[in-house]
PQR file with spaces between the fields and no chain letter, atoms N, CA, C, O and H, PARSE charges and radii, in Angstrom:
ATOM       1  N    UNK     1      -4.024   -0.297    5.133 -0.4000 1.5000
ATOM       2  CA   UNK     1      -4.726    0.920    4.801 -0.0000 2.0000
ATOM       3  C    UNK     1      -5.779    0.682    3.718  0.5500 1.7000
ATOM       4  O    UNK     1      -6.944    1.070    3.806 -0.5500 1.4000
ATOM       5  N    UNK     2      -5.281    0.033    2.729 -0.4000 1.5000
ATOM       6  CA   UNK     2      -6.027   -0.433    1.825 -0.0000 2.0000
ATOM       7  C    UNK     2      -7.886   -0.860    2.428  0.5500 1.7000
ATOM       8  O    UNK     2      -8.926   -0.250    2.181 -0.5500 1.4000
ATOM       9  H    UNK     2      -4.334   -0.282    2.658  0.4000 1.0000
ATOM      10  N    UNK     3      -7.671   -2.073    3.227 -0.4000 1.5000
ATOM      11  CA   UNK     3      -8.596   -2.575    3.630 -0.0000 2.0000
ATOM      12  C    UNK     3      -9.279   -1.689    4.525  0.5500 1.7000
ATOM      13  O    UNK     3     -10.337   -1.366    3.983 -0.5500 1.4000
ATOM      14  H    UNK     3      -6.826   -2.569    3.428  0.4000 1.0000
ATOM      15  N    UNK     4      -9.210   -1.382    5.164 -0.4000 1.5000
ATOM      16  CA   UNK     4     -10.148    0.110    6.060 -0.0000 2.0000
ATOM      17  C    UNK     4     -10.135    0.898    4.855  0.5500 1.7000
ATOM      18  O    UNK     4     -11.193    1.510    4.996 -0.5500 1.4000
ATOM      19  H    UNK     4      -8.351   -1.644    5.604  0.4000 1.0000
ATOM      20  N    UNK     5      -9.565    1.361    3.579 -0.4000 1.5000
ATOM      21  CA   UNK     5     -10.226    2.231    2.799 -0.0000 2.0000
ATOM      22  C    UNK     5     -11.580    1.722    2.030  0.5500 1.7000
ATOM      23  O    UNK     5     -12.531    2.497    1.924 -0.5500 1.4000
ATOM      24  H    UNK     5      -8.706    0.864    3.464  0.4000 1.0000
ATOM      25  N    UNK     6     -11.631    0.523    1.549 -0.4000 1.5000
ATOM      26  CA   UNK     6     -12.416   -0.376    1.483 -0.0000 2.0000
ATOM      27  C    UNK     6     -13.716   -0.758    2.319  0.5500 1.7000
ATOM      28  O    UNK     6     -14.788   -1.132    1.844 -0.5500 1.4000
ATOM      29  H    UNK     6     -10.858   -0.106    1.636  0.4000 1.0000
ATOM      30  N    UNK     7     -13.400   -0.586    3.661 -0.4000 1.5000
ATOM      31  CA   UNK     7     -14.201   -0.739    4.572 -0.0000 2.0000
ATOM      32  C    UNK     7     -15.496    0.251    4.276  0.5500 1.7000
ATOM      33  O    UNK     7     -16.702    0.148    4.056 -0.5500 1.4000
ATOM      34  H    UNK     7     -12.529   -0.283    4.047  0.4000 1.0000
ATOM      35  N    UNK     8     -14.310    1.446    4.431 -0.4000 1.5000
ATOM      36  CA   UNK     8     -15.648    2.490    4.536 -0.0000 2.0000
ATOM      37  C    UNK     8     -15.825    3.361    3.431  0.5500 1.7000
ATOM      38  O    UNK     8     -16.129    4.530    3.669 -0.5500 1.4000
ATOM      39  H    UNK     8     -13.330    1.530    4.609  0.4000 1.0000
ATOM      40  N    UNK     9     -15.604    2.762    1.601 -0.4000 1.5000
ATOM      41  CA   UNK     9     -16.339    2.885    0.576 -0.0000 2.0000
ATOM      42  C    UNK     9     -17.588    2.293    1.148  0.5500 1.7000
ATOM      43  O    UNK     9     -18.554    3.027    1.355 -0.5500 1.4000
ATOM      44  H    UNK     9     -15.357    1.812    1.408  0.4000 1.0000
ATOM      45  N    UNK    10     -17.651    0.520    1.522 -0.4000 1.5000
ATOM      46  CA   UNK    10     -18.649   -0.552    1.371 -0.0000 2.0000
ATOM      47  C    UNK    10     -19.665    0.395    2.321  0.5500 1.7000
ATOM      48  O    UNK    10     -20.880    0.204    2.375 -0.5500 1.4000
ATOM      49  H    UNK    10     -16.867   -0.076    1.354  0.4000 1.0000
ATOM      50  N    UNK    11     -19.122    1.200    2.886 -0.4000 1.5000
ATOM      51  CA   UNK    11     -19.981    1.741    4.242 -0.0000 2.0000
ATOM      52  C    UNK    11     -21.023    2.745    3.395  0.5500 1.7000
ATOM      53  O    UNK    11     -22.244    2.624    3.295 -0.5500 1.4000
ATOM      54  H    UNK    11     -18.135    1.355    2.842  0.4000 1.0000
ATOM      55  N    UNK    12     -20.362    3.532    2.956 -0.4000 1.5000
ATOM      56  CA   UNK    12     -21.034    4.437    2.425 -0.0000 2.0000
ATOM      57  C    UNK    12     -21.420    4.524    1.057  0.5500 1.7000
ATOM      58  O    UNK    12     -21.830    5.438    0.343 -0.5500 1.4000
ATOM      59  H    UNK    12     -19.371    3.631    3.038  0.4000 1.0000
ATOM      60  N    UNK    13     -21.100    2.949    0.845 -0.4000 1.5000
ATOM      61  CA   UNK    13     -21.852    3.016   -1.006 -0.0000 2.0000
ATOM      62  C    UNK    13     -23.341    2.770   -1.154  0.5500 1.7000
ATOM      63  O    UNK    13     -23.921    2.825   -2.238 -0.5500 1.4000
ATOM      64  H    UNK    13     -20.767    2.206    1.425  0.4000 1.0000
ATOM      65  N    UNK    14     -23.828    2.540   -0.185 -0.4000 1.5000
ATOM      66  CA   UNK    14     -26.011    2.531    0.309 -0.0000 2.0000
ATOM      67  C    UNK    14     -26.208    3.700   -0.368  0.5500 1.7000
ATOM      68  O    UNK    14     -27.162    3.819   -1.138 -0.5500 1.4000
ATOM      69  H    UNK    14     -23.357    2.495    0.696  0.4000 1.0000
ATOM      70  N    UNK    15     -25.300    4.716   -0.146 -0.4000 1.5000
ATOM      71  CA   UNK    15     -25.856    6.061    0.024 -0.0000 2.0000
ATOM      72  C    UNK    15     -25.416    6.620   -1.396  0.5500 1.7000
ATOM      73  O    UNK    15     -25.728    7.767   -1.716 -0.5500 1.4000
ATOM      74  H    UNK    15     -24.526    4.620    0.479  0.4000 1.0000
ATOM      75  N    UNK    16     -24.881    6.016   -2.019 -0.4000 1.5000
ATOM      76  CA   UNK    16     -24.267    7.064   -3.221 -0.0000 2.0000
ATOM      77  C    UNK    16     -25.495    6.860   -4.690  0.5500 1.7000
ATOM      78  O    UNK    16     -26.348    5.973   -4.697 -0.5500 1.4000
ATOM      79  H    UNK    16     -24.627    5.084   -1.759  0.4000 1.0000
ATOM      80  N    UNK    17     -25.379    7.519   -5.422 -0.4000 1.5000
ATOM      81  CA   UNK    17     -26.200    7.677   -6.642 -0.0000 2.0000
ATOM      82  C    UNK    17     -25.976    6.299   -7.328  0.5500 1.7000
ATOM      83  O    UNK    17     -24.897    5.710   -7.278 -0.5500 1.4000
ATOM      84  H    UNK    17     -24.686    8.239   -5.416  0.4000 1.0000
ATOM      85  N    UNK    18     -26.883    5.912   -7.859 -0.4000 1.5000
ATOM      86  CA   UNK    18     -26.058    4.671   -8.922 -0.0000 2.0000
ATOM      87  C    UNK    18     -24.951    4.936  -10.238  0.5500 1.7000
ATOM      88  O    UNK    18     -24.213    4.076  -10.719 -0.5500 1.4000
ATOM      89  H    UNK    18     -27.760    6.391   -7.901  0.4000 1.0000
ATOM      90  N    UNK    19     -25.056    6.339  -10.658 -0.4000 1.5000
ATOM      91  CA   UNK    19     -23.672    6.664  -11.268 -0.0000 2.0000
ATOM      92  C    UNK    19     -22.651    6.970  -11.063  0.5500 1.7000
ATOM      93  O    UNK    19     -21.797    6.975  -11.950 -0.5500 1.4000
ATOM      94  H    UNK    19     -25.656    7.037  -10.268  0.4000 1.0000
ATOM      95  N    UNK    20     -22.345    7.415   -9.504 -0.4000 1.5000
ATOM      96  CA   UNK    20     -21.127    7.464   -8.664 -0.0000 2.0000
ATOM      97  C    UNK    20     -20.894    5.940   -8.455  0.5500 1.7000
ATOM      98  O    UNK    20     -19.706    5.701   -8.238 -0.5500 1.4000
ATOM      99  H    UNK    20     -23.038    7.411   -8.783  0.4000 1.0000
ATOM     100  N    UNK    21     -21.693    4.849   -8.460 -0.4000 1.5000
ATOM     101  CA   UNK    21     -21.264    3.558   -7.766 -0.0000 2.0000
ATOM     102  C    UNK    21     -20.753    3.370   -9.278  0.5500 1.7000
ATOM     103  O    UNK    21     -19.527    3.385   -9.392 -0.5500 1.4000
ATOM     104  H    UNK    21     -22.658    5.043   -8.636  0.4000 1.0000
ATOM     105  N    UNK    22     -21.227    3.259  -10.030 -0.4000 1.5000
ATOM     106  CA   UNK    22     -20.778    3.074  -11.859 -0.0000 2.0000
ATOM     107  C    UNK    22     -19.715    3.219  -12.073  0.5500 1.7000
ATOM     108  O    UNK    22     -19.026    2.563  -12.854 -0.5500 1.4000
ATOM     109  H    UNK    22     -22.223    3.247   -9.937  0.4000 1.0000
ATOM     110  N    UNK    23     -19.303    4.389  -11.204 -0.4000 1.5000
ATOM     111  CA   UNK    23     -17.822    5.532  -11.772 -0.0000 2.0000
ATOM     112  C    UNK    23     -17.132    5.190  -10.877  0.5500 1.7000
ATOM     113  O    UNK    23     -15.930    5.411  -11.025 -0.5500 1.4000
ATOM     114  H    UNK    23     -19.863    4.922  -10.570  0.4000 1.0000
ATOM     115  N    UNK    24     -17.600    4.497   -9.549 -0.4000 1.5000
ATOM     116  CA   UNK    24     -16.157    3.681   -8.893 -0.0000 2.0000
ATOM     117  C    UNK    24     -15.800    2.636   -9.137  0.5500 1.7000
ATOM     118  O    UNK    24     -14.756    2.198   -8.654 -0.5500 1.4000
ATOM     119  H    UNK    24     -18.577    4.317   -9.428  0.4000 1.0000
ATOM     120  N    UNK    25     -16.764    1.756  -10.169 -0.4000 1.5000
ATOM     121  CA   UNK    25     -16.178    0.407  -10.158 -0.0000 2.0000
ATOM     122  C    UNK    25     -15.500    0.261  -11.603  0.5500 1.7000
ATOM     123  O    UNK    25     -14.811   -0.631  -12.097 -0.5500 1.4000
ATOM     124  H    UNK    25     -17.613    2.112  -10.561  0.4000 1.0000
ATOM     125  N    UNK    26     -15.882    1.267  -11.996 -0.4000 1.5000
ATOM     126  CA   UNK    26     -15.042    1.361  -13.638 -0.0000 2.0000
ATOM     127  C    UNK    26     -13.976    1.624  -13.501  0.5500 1.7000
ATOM     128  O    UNK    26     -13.089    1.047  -14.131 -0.5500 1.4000
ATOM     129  H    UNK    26     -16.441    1.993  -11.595  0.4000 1.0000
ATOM     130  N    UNK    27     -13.759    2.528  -12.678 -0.4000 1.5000
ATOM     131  CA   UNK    27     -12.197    3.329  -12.428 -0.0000 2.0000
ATOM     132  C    UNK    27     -11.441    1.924  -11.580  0.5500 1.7000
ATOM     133  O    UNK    27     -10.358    1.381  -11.797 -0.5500 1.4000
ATOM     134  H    UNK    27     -14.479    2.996  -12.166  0.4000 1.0000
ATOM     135  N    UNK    28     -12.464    1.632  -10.591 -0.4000 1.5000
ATOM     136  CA   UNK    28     -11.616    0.482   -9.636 -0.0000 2.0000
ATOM     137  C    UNK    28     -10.789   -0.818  -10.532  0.5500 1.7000
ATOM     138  O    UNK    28      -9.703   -1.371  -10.358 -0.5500 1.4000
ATOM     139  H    UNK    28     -13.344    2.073  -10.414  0.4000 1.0000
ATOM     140  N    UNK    29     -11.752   -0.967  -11.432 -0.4000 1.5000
ATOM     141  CA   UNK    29     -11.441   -2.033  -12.678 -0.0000 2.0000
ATOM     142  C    UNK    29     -10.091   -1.908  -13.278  0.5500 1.7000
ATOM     143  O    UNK    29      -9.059   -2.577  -13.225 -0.5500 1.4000
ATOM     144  H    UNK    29     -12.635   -0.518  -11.572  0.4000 1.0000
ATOM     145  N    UNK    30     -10.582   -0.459  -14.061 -0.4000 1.5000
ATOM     146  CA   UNK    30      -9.203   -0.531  -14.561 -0.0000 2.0000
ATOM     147  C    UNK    30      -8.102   -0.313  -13.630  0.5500 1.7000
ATOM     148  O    UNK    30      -6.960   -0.313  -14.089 -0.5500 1.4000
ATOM     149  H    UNK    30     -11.421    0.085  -14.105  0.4000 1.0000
ATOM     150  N    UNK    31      -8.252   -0.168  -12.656 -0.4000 1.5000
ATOM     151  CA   UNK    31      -6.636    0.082  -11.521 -0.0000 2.0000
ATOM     152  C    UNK    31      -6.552   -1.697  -11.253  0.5500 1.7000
ATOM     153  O    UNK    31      -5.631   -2.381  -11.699 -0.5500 1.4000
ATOM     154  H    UNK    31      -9.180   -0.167  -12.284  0.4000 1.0000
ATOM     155  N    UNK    32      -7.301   -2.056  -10.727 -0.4000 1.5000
ATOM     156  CA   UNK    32      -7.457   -3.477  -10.505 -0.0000 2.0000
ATOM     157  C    UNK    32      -6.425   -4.332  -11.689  0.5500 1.7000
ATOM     158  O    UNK    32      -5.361   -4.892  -11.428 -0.5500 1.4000
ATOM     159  H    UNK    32      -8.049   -1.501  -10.364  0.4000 1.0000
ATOM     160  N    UNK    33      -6.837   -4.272  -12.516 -0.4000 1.5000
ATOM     161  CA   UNK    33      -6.737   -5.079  -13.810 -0.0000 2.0000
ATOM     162  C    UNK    33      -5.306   -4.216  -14.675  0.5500 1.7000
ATOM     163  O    UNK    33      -5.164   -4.489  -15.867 -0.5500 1.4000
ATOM     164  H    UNK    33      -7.702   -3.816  -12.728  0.4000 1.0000
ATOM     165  N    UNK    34      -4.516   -3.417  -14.154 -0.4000 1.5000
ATOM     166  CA   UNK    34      -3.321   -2.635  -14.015 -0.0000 2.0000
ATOM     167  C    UNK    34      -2.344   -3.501  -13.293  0.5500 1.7000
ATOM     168  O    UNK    34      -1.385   -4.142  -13.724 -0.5500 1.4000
ATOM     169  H    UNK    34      -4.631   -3.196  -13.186  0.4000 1.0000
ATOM     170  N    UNK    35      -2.936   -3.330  -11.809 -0.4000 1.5000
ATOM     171  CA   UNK    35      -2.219   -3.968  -10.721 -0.0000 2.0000
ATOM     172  C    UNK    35      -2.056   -5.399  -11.320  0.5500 1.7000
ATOM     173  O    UNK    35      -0.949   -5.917  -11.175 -0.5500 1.4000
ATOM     174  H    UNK    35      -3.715   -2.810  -11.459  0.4000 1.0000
ATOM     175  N    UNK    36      -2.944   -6.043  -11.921 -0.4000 1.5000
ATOM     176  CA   UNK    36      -2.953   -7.679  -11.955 -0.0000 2.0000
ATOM     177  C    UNK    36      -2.056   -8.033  -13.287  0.5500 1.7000
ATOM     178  O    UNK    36      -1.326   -9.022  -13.353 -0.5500 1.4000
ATOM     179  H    UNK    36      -3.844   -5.623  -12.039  0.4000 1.0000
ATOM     180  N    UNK    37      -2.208   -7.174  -14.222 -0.4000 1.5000
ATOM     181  CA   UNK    37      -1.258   -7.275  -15.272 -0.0000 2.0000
ATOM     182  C    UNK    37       0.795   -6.734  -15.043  0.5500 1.7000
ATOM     183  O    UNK    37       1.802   -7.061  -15.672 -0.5500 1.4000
ATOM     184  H    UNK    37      -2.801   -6.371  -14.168  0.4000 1.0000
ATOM     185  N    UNK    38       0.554   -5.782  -13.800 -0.4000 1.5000
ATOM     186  CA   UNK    38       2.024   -5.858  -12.972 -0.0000 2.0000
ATOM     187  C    UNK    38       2.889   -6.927  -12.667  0.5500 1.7000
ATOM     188  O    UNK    38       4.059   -7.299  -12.769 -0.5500 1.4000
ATOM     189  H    UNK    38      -0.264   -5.517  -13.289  0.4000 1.0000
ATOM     190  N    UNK    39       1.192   -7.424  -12.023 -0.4000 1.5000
ATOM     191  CA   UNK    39       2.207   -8.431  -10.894 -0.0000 2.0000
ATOM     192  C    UNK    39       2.176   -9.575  -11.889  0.5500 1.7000
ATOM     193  O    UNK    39       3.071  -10.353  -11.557 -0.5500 1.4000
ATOM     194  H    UNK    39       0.242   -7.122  -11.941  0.4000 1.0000
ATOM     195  N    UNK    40       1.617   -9.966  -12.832 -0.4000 1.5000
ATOM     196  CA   UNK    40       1.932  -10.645  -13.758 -0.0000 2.0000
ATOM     197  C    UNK    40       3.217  -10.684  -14.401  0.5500 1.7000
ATOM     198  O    UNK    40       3.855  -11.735  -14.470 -0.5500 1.4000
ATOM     199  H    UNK    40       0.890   -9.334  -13.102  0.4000 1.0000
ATOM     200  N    UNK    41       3.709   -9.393  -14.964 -0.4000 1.5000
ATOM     201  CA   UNK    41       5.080   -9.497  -15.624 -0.0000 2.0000
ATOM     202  C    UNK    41       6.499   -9.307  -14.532  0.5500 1.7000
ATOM     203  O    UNK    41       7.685   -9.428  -14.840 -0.5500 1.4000
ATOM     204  H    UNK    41       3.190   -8.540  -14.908  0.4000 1.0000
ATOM     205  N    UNK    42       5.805   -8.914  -12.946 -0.4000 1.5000
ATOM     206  CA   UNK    42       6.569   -9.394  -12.197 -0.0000 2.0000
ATOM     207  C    UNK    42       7.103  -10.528  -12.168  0.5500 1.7000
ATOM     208  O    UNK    42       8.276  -10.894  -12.235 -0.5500 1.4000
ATOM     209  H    UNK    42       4.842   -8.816  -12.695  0.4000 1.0000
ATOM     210  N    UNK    43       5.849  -11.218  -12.029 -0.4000 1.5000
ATOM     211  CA   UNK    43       6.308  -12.954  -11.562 -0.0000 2.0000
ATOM     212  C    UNK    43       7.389  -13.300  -12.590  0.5500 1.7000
ATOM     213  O    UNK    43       8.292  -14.043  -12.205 -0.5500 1.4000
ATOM     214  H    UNK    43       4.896  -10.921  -11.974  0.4000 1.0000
ATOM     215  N    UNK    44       7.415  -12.654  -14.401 -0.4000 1.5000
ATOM     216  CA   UNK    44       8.213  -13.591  -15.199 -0.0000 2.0000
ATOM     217  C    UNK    44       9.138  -12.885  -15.201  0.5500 1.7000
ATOM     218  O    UNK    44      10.186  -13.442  -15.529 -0.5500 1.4000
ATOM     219  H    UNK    44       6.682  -12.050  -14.714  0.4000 1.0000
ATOM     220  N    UNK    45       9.227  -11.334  -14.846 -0.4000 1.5000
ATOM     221  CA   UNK    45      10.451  -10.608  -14.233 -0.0000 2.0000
ATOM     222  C    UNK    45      10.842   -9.913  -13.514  0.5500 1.7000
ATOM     223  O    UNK    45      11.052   -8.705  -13.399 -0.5500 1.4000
ATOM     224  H    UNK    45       8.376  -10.882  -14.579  0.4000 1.0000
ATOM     225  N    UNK    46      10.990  -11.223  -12.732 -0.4000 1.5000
ATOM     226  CA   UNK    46      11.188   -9.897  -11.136 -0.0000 2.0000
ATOM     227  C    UNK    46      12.457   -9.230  -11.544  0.5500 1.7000
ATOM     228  O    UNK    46      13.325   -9.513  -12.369 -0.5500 1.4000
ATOM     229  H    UNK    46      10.820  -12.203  -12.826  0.4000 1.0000
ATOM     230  N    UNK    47      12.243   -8.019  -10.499 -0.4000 1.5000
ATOM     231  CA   UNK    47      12.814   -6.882  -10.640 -0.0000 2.0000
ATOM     232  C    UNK    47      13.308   -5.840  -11.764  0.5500 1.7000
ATOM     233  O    UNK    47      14.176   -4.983  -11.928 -0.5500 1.4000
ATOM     234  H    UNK    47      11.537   -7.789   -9.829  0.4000 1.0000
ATOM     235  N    UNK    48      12.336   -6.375  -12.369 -0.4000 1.5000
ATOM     236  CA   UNK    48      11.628   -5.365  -13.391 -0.0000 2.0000
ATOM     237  C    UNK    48      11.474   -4.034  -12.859  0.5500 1.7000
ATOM     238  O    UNK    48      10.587   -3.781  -12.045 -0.5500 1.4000
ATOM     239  H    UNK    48      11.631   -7.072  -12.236  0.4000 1.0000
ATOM     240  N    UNK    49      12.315   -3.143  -13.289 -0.4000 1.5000
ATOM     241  CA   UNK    49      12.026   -1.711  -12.935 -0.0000 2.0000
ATOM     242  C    UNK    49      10.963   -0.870  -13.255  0.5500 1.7000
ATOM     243  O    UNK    49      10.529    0.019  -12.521 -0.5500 1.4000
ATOM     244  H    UNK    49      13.036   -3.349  -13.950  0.4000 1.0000
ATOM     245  N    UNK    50      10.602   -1.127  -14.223 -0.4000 1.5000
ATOM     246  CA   UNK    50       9.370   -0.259  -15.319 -0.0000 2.0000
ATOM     247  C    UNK    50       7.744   -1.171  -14.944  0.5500 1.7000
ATOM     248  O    UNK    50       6.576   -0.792  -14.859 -0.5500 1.4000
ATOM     249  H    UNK    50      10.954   -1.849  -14.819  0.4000 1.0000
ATOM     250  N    UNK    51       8.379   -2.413  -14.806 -0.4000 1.5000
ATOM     251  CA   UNK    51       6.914   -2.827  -13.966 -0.0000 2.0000
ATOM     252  C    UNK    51       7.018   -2.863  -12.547  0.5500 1.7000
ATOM     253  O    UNK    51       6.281   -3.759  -12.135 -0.5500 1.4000
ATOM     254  H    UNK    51       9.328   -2.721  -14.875  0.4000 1.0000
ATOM     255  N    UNK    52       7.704   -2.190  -11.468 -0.4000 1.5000
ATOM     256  CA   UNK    52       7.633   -1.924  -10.280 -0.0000 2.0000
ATOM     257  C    UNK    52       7.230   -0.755  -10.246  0.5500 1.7000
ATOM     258  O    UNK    52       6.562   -0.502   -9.243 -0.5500 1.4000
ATOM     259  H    UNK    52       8.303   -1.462  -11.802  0.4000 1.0000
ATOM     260  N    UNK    53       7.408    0.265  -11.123 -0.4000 1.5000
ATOM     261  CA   UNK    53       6.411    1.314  -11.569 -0.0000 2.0000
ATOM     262  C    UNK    53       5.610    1.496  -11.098  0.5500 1.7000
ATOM     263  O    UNK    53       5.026    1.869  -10.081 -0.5500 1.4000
ATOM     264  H    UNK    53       7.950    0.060  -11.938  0.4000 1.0000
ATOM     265  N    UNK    54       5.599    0.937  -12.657 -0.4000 1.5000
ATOM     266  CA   UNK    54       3.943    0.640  -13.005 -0.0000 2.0000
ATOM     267  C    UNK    54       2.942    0.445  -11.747  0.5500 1.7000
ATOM     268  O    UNK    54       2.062    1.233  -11.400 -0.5500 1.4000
ATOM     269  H    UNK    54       6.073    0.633  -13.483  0.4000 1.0000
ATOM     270  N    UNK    55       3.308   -0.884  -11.100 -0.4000 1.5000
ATOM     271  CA   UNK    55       2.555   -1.395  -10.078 -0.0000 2.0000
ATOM     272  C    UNK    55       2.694   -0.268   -8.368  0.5500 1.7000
ATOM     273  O    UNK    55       2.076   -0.310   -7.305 -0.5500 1.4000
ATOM     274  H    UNK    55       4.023   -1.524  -11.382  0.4000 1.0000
ATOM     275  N    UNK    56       3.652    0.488   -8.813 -0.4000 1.5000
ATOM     276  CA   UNK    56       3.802    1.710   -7.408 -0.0000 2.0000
ATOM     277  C    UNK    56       2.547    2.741   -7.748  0.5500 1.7000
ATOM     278  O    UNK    56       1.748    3.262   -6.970 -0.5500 1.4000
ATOM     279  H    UNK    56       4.154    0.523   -9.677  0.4000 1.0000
ATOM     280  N    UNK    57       2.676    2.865   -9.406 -0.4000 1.5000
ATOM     281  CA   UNK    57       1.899    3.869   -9.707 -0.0000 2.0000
ATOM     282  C    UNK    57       0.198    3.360   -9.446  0.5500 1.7000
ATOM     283  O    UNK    57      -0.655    4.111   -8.973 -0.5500 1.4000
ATOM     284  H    UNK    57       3.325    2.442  -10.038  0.4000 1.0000
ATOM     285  N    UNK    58      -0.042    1.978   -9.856 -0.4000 1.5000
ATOM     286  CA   UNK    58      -1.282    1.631   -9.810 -0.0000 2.0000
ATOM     287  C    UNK    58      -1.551    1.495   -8.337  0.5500 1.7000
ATOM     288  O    UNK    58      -2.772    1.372   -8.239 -0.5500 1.4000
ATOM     289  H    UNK    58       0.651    1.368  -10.240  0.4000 1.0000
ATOM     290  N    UNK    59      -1.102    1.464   -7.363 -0.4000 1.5000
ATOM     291  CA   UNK    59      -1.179    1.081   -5.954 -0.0000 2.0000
ATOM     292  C    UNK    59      -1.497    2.499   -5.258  0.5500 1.7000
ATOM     293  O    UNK    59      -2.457    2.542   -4.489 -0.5500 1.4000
ATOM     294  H    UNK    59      -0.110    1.564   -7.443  0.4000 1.0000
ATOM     295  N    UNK    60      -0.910    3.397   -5.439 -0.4000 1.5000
ATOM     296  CA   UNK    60      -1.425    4.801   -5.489 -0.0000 2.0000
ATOM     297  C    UNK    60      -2.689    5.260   -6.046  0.5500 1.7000
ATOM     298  O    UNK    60      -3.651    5.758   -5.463 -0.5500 1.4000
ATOM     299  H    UNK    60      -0.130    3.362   -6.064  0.4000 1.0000
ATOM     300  N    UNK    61      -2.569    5.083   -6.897 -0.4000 1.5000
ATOM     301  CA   UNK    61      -3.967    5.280   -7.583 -0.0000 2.0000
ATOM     302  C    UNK    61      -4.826    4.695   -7.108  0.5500 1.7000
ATOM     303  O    UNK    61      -5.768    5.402   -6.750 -0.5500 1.4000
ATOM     304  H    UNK    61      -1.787    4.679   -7.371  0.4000 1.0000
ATOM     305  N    UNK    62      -4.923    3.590   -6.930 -0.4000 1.5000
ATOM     306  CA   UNK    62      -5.876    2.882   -6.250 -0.0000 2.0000
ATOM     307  C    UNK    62      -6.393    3.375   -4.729  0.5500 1.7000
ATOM     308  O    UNK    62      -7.594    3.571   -4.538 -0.5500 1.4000
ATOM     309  H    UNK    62      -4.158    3.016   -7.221  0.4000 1.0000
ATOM     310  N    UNK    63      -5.142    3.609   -3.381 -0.4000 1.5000
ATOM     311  CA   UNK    63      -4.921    4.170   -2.331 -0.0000 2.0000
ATOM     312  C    UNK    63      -6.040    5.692   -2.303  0.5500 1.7000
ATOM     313  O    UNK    63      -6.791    6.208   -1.475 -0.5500 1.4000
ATOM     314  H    UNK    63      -4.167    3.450   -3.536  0.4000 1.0000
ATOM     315  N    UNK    64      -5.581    5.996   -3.805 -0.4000 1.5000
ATOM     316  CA   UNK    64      -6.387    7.791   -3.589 -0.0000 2.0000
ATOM     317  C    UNK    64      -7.894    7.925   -4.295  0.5500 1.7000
ATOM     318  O    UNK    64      -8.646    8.897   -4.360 -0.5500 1.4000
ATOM     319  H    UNK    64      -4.972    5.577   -4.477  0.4000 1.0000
ATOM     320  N    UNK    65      -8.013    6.775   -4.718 -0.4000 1.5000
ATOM     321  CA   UNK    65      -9.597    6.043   -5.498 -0.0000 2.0000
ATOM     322  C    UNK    65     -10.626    6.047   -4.224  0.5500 1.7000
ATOM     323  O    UNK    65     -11.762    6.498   -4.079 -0.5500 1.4000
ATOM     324  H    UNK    65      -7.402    5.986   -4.664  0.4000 1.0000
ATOM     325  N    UNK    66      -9.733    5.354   -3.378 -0.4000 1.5000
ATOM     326  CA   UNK    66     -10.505    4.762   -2.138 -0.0000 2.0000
ATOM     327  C    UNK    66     -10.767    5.695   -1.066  0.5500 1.7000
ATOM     328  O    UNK    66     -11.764    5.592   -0.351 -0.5500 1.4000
ATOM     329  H    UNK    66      -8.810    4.988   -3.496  0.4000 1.0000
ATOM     330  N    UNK    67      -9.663    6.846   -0.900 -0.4000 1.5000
ATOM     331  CA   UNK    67      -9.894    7.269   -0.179 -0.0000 2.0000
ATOM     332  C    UNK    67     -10.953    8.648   -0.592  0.5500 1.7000
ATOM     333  O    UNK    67     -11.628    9.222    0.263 -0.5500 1.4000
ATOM     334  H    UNK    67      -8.853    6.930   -1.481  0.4000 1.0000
ATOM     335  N    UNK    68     -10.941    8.981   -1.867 -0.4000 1.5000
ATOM     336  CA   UNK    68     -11.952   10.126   -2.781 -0.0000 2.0000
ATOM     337  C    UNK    68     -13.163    9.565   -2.305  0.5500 1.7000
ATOM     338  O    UNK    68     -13.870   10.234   -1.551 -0.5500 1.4000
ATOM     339  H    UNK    68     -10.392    8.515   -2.561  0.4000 1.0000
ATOM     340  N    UNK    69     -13.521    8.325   -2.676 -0.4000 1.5000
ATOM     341  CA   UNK    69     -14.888    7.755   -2.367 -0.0000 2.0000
ATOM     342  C    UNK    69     -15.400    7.330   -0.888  0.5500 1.7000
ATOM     343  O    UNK    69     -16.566    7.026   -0.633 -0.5500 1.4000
ATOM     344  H    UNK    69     -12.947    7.781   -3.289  0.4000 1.0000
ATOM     345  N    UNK    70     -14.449    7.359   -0.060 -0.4000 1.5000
ATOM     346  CA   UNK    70     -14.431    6.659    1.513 -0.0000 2.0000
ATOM     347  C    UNK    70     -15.252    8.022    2.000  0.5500 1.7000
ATOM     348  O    UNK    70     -16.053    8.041    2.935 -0.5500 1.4000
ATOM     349  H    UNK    70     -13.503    7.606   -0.267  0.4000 1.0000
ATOM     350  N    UNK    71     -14.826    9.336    1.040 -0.4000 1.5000
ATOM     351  CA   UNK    71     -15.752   10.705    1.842 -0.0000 2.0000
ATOM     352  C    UNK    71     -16.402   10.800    1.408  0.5500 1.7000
ATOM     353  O    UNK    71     -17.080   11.733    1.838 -0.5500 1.4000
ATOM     354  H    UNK    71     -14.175    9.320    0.281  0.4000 1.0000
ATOM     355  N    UNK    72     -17.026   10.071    0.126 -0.4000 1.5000
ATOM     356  CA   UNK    72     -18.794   10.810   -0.103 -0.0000 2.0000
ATOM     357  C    UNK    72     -19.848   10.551    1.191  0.5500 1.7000
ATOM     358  O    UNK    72     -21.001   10.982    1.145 -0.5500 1.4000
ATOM     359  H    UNK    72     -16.475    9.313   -0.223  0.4000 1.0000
């Protein structure tokens, strides 16, 4: 899902303002760089409850990032 949400941001980011493209990659960043600091304290503890969270919560967020912007 991810990747087809992706798809058709890339589709329709020609068309967006350059401060909507600004305001998705800032937001994308910090979800990005969320997710990567997860799966980081995954790796040194898996099954980490509070960072499976974390990383459910950032994966969502991310999921509803993509799909806000997939309709401009």
């Amino acid at each position: 899902m991810i990747e087809y949400l992706k798809q058709r941001v890339e589709q329709r980011r020609a068309r967006w303002d350059p401060r909507v493209s600004e305001t998705f990659d800032r937001n994308m960043g910090v979800i990005d760089e969320t997710v990567n600091e997860m799966l980081k304290e995954l790796d040194e503890r898996p099954h980490d409850e509070v960072s499976e969270e974390a990383l459910n919560a950032a994966m969502r967020d991310k999921i509803e990032l993509l799909k806000e912007f997939s309709e401009l």
